[in-house]
Structure formats: structure tokens, C-alpha cells
N, C-alpha and C positions, 0 to 999 in steps of 0.2 A: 383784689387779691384773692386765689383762689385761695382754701382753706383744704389741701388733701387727705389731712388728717379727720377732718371733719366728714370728709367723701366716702373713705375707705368705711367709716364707721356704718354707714347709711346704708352703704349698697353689700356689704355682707351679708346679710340676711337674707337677701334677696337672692344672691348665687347661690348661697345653700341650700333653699328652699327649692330653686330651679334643679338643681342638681337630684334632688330626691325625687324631685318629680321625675324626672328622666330615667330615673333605678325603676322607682316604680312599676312604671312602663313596661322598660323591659322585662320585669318579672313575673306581669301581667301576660306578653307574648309569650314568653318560655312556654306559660303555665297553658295557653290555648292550644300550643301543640305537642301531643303526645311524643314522649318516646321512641325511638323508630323498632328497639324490638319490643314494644307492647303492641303495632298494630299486628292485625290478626292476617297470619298466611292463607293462602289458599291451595289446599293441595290439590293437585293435580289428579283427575279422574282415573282409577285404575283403569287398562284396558281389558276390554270385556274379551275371556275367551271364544271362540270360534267354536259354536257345538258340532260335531261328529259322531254316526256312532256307527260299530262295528261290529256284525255278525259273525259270530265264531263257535266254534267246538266245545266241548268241553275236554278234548285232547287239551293236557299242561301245553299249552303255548308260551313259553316262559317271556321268551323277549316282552309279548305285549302286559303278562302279569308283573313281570320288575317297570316299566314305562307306567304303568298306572300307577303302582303302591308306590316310585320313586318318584312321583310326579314329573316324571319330563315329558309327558305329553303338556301339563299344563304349561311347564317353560317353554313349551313351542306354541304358544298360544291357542291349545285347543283343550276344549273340555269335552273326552271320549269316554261316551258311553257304551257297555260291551253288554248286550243278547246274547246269552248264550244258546246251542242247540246242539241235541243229541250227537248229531254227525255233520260234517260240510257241505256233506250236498243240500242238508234244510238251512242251512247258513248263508249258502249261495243263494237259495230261492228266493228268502227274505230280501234277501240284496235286490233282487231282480224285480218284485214286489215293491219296493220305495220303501222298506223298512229298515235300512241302513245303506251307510254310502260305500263302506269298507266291508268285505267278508274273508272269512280264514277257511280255505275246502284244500283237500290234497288233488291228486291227479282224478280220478275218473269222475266227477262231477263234471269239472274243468273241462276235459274233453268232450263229455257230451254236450254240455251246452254249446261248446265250441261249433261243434256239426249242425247246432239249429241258431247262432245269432251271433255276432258281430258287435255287440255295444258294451261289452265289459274287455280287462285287460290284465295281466300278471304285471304285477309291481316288483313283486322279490318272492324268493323260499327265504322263509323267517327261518325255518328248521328241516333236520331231515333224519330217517331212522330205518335202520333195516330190518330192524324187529317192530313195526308199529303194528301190527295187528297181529293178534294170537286169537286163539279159541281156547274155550273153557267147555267141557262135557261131564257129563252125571254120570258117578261110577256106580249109581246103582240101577241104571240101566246096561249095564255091564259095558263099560267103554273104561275100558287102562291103557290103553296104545292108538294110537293114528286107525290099525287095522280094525279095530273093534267099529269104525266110527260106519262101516254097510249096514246099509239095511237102515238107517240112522237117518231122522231127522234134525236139519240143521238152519239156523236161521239166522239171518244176516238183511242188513239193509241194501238193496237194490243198488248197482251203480255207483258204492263206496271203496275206497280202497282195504274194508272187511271182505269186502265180495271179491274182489281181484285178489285179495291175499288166499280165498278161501280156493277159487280154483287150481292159482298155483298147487298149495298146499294139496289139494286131492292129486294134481296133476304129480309129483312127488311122491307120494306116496302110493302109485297107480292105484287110486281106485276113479274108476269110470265115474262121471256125475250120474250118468242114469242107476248107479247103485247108492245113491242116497237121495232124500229128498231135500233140497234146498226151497226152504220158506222163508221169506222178503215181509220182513215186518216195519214199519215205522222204529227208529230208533228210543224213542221211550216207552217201545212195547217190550225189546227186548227181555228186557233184567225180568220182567214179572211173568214173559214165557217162558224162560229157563226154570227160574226158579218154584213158579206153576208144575211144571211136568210137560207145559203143552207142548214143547220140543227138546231132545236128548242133549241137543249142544248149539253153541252160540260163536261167529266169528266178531269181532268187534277190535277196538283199539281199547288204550289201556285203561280209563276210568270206569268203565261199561264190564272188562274184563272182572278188574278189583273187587266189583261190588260184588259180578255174581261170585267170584270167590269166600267173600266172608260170608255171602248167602247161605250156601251152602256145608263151608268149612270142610271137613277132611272126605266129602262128597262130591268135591269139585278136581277136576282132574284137566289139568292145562297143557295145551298141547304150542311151541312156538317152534319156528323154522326162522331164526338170526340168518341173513345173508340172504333168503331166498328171493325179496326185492327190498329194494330203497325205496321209500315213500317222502315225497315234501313237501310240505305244508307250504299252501301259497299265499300271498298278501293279494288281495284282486280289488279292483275298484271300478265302477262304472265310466265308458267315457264321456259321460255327462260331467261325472266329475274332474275327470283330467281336464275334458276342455273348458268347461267354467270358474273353475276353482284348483289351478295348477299347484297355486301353493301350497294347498292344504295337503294333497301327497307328499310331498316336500320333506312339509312339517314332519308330519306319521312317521315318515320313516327317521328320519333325523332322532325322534324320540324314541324308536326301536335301533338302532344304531348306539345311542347312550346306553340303554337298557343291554343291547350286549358287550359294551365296555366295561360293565362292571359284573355277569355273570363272569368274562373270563380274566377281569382283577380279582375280584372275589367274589370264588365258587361259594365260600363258606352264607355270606350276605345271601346269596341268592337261592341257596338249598332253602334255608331259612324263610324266605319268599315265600318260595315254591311250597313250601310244608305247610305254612299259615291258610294258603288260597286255598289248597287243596283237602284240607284238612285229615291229612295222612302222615303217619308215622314217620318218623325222619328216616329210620331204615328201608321204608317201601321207597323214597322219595330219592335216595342214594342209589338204589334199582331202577328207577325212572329215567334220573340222570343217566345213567351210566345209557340208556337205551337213544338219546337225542346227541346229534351235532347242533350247535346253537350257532347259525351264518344265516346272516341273510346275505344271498345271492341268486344269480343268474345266469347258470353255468351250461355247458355241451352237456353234460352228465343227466341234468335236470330237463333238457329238453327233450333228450331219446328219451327220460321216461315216461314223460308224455305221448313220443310218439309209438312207442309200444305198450301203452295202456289205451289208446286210442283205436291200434289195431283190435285189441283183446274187447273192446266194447262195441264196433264195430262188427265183429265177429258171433257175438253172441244175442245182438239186436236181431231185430225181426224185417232188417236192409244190411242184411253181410256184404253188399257189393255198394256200398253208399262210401263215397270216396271222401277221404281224410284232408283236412285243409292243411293247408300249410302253416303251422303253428307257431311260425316263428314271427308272424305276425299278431300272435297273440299279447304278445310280450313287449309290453312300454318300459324302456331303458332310462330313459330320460329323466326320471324323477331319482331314480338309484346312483343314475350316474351322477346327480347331482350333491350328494351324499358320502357316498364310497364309489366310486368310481373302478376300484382295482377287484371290486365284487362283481364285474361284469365280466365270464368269460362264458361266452357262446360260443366261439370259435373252438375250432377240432381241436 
């Protein structure tokens, strides 16, 4: 006769003991693996900008000054570094030199090299202006009027849109070039000839203009002709770079593209810009404004200017009969179009 009362007593302690051992256990595993958010993330490597850099003026080029200080060149994956130089034409050479991929030159650079090589290209006019170059002359060499400026030496850089402005300008005002002397200086020679003595008056655009004005102060006497050409500032890039690195144009302008969405949301943000880079008065800076269209495009308008600045350099080289290419092959669409697309009008 079994005795179950006697069973149940026996084997008690023994399930209860098994039973803790089996907690234990488990508390044991819990405890070996961590918690799922205490293990350690791994973040994810930023990606590394794309370096570039860009040879340009020190003409306010606003689009690419708002793309820098608003960082949208970095949100397009590029980290652009900007050379600057006197005038476009030393902007342009650098380029051609391997010291930058991007350059900013207006029209008569642009054309002449046109006439000796084929491996650079127009991207866009970032900007454009009918007053960009003016002249500045010393009233105490007796010069108060345009007429005064015979007999007068005047100095301008070689082959810039100063020099194209400057002939017009004599041409307007009939005085013959052989009734003044025109001297071709390097552009960081200018400001310290004018304000030297070594020459009566200076044609330039308007940072070059500004200084020698405060140079001088109520000595400086400025002469400008509003409407007598448009000038525009070009975006140019190697076709080395188009055809190995297509995106990177792309990019650039995408982030000159942002940069002029918020000049013309807001003027106020961007005056502001422009006054900090340039370190100028907000009221000169409201003057400056007022002198620029801010479009990047690729228009009929901007290609006759070309091809009648091409004639005028042409004309004044030392091969007046050296025949003009066809410039409309100068001009890569592709990248613009890929951007703005309704900024391409070449067509009549």
C-alpha cells in the first residue's frame, strides 16, 4: 500500500528547489545579454564634399557670394573655393593654367581666347549691367567733364570690358583715341597709378572705381555712360571638366540657382550679404544694386554681345582681318538646361 501522503511530503522540496534553479537560469541569460538600446550605433560616415574652386573678380558677383555664405554650394555636395582677381581676364588665365576649374570673365576675354582655343565653354550669365564700367579722373589735373579728358592719360586693363567701355565712351563723346594716351596696366596696378599721379584717369568696374574714389575724395571726379553697353558676367568652365565631371557643373549652378531664389525673395537678406563681403556701406551697396540684373541665363541678347565685342577686339588687334568663330558653339546648354531650363533663350 502506497502511502501518498508520505510521497507528496518527500518530493516537495525537491520541485521547489528545481524550480529556482530554472529562475535562476534564466536570470543568469537575461543578465548576459544586454539591452537592445544600450548597444552602440554606428553612424553613418558623412559624405565627403566634392572640392572646386573658382576664379573670379572681385566685381560683387552676388549669386555666387549668397551660394557661399548660404551654404548651398555645400548642399550640393561641393566644397568651393573662390581666387579672387583684379579683372576676368586674370580669372580666366588662371583657369587655363590649372588653377581653378570654374572662372567668372565678362565678354572680351571670352572672345579673345575664343579666337586662339576651343577647350573652355559658357555655362550661364550669372549677371548683367549697363553701367559696369565707369571712369574715375583727377580734378586736379583739370578734368570736370568727359571734354577735359584730351590730351589726358588714361589707364585701363587690356582686353576687359573697362577697355571696351572706354572706347565706346571716347567714341561718344568724339574724342579721337589718338587725342589721349591709353596705358594698359595689370589690374592691381591700377588704384596706385591713379592715385600716384602716374596717370590723370582710370576706366575699371566698380570695386577698383570705389576705392580710387575714397582715394582721392572730393578730387575724384566720375564720369559713367548708363545704357551705352550691357555687359555679362559669364560662368565658364573647362571642357575637361564638362566631360569628366558633368555633375559637378550641375551642381554649381543648382547652387547659383538657390542663391538667386532668395536675392529675389529677399532683397533685404541679400543687400545684407552683399554689404558684409564687400565691406561697404549699405547706402553704396543700394547703388550697386540698383546697377545689376541678377539671372543666370543664356539669351539672343547675350550672344550679339559677344559677337559685337568680338568684332571690336578683332578690329583693334594687330590681325583686323582674322575671322570671328562662330560663338554659338561656345556655349554648353546642357548643364543650364538641366537646372532652369526656361533660362535658355538663344533663339531671335
Amino acid at each position: 500500500m502506497i502511502d501518498y501522503q508520505n510521497k507528496s511530503t518527500v518530493n516537495a522540496p525537491s520541485l521547489s528547489m528545481l524550480l529556482a534553479a530554472l529562475g535562476l537560469c534564466f536570470l543568469l541569460l537575461a543578465g548576459c545579454k544586454k539591452p537592445q538600446q544600450e548597444e552602440p550605433t554606428k553612424s553613418k560616415p558623412a559624405t565627403a564634399l566634392e572640392p572646386v574652386t573658382i576664379c573670379r573678380s572681385t566685381t560683387m558677383l552676388l549669386s555666387l557670394v549668397v551660394a557661399e555664405k548660404q551654404g548651398f554650394f555645400a548642399g550640393q555636395g561641393l566644397a568651393v573655393t573662390a581666387r579672387e582677381f583684379a579683372v576676368g581676364r586674370e580669372a580666366l588665365e588662371a583657369m587655363f593654367k590649372g588653377e581653378c576649374e570654374f572662372a567668372s570673365a565678362a565678354e572680351p576675354p571670352v572672345v579673345e581666347y575664343a579666337l586662339q582655343r576651343n577647350d573652355f565653354r559658357i555655362l550661364t550669365a550669372m549677371q548683367s549691367s549697363d553701367n559696369l564700367s565707369r571712369l574715375v579722373a583727377r580734378a586736379d589735373r583739370g578734368i570736370a567733364k568727359p571734354a577735359d579728358l584730351r590730351g589726358k592719360r588714361i589707364a585701363t586693363v587690356r582686353g576687359t570690358a573697362p577697355h571696351y567701355f572706354l572706347k565706346l565712351f571716347l567714341d561718344k563723346q568724339g574724342i579721337p583715341q589718338s587725342e589721349v594716351t591709353v596705358e594698359f596696366l595689370k589690374g592691381d596696378a591700377l588704384l596706385s597709378a591713379f592715385s600716384s599721379g602716374q596717370v590723370d584717369a582710370i576706366a575699371m568696374t566698380n570695386k577698383v572705381i570705389g576705392q580710387a574714389q575714397q582715394a582721392l575724395g572730393n578730387k575724384a571726379v566720375l564720369m559713367e555712360a548708363p545704357g551705352l553697353c550691357r555687359n555679362y558676367y559669364l560662368l565658364l568652365a573647362t571642357t575637361g571638366l564638362i566631360d569628366k565631371r558633368p555633375t559637378v557643373a550641375v551642381q554649381f549652378l543648382r547652387a547659383l540657382a538657390q542663391a538667386e531664389d532668395l536675392i529675389n525673395r529677399s532683397p533685404g537678406e541679400a543687400e545684407a550679404i552683399a554689404g558684409d563681403y564687400q565691406k561697404l556701406p549699405m547706402a553704396e551697396i543700394k547703388e550697386l544694386w540698383g546697377m545689376y540684373e541678377q539671372r543666370l541665363s543664356l539669351d539672343h541678347a547675350m550672344l550679339m554681345g559677344l559677337e559685337d565685342t568680338a568684332r571690336w577686339y578683332v578690329q583693334q588687334s594687330d590681325k583686323p582681318n582674322l575671322p570671328i568663330p562662330n560663338l554659338m558653339n561656345l556655349i554648353h546648354v546642357e548643364s543650364l538646361r538641366a537646372v532652369k531650363p526656361d533660362a535658355i533663350r538663344l533663339d531671335k
